[in-house]
C-alpha positions in Angstrom: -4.0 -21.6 2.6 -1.2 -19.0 2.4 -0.5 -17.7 -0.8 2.2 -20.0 -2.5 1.2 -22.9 -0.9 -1.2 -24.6 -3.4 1.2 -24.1 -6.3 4.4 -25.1 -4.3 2.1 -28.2 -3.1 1.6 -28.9 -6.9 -2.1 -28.4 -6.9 -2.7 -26.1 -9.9 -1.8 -23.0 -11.1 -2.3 -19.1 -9.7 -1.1 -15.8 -10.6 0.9 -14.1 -7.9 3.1 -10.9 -7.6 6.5 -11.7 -8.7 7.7 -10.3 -5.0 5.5 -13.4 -3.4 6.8 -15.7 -5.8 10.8 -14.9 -6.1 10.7 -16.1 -2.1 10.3 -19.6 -3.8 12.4 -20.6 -6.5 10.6 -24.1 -7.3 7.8 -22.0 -8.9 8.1 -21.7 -12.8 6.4 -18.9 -14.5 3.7 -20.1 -16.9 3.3 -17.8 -19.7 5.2 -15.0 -18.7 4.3 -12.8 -21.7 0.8 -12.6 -20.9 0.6 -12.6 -17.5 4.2 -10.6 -16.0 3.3 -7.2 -18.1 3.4 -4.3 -15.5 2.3 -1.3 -17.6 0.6 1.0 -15.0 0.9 2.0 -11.1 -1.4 4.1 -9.7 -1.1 6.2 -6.2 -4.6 7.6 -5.5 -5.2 10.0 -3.0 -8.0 12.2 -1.9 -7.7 15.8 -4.0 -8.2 17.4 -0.5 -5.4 15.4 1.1 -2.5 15.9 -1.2 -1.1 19.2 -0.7 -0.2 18.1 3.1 3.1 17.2 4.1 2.5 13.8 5.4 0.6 12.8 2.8 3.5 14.3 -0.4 6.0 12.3 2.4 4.3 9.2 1.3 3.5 9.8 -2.2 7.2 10.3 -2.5 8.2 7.6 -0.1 6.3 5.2 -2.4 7.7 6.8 -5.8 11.3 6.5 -4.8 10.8 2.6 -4.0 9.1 2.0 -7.1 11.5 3.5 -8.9 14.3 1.5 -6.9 12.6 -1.4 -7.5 11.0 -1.4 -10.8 12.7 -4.1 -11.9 11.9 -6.7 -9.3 8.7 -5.6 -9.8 8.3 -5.9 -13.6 9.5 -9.0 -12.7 
């Protein structure tokens, strides 16, 4: 089954990104304080890969929309 779909059918609990579940406002967070705490991102790549420009593109692609975003995604 899709992601949401057992909890929106009522058949339990899950944990599930915050993005996922703010596309369906009948969910209710269930202990928010243990379970909503973003504390770290991590963007790996490959030591010899970094330097290139494609890859920085990305790395700071990704950065900016975290950054954008960090509070839908702190939830």
């Amino acid at each position: 089954m899709p992601t949401a779909t057992t909890a929106r059918a009522g058949l339990g609990i899950r944990a599930m990104s915050c993005l996922v579940a703010a596309d369906y406002p009948e969910l209710v967070r269930v202990a928010p304080q243990k379970l909503s705490s973003l504390s770290d991102l991590w963007l790996l790549a490959h030591p010899d890969l970094v330097e290139l420009p494609a890859v920085r593109a990305v790395i700071g692609f990704v950065t900016d929309c975290v950054r954008e975003d960090r509070v839908r995604l702190r939830g």
